[in-house]
C-alpha positions in Angstrom: 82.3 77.7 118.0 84.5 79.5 116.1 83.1 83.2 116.6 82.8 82.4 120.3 86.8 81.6 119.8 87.2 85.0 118.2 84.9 86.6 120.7 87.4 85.4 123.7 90.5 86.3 122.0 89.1 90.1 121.3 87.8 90.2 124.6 91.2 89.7 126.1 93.1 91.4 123.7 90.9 94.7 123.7 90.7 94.3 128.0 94.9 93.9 127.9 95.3 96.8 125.2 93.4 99.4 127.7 95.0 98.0 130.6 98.1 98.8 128.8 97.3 102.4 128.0 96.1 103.3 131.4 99.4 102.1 133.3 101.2 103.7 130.3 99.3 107.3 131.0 99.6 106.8 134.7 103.4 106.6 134.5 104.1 108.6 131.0 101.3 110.7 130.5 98.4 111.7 128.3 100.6 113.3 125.6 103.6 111.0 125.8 100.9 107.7 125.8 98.9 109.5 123.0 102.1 109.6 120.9 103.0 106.6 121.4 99.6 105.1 120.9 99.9 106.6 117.4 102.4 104.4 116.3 100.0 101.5 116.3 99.0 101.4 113.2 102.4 101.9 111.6 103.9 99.0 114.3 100.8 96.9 112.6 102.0 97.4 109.0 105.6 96.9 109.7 104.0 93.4 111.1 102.3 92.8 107.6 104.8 93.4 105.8 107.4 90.9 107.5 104.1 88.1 107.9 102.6 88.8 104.8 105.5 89.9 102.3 103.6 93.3 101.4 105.9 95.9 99.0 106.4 99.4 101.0 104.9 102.3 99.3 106.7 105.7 99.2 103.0 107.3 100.8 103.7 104.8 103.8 107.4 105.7 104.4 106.9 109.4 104.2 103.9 109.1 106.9 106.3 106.8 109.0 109.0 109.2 109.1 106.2 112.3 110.1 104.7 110.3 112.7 108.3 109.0 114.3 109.7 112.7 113.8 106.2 113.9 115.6 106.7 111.3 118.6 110.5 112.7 119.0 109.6 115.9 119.5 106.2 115.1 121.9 108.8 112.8 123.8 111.4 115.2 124.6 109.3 118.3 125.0 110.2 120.0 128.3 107.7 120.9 130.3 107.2 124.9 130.6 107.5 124.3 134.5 111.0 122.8 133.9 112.4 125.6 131.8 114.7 128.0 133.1 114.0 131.6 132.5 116.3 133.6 130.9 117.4 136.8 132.4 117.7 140.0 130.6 120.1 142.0 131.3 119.7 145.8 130.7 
């Protein structure tokens, strides 16, 4: 009984995640969603290590800092379309 338990719960937690990502790259994006989906894993280990009591490594604080510093500049990217052209004066 238990595996059909674990079946259910990663039915619906799988069907909710991919629910989430659609609305997220209908309204954001693929690049901004994408970005953001990337943190996952790092939002996951933060998790662990409140739960669980785990000691940070230095390898895991440097890749936290590149990936947040990476979603910055993804999230605040202007679009070319957006961008004013300079003029050139001669």
């Amino acid at each position: 009984m238990t595996i059909v338990y674990c079946l259910i719960l990663g039915f619906f937690a799988f069907g909710l995640s991919i629910l989430l990502y659609i609305i997220a790259q209908r309204y954001l994006g693929a690049a901004k969603t994408s970005a953001y989906y990337a943190l996952s894993p790092f939002i996951a280990v933060i998790l662990l290590l409140l739960i669980l009591g785990e000691s940070l490594s230095l390898q895991f604080i440097i890749a936290l800092i590149l990936m947040i510093a990476g979603i910055f500049i993804v999230v605040n990217d202007v679009p070319v379309s957006e961008k004013r052209p300079t003029q050139k004066y001669s």
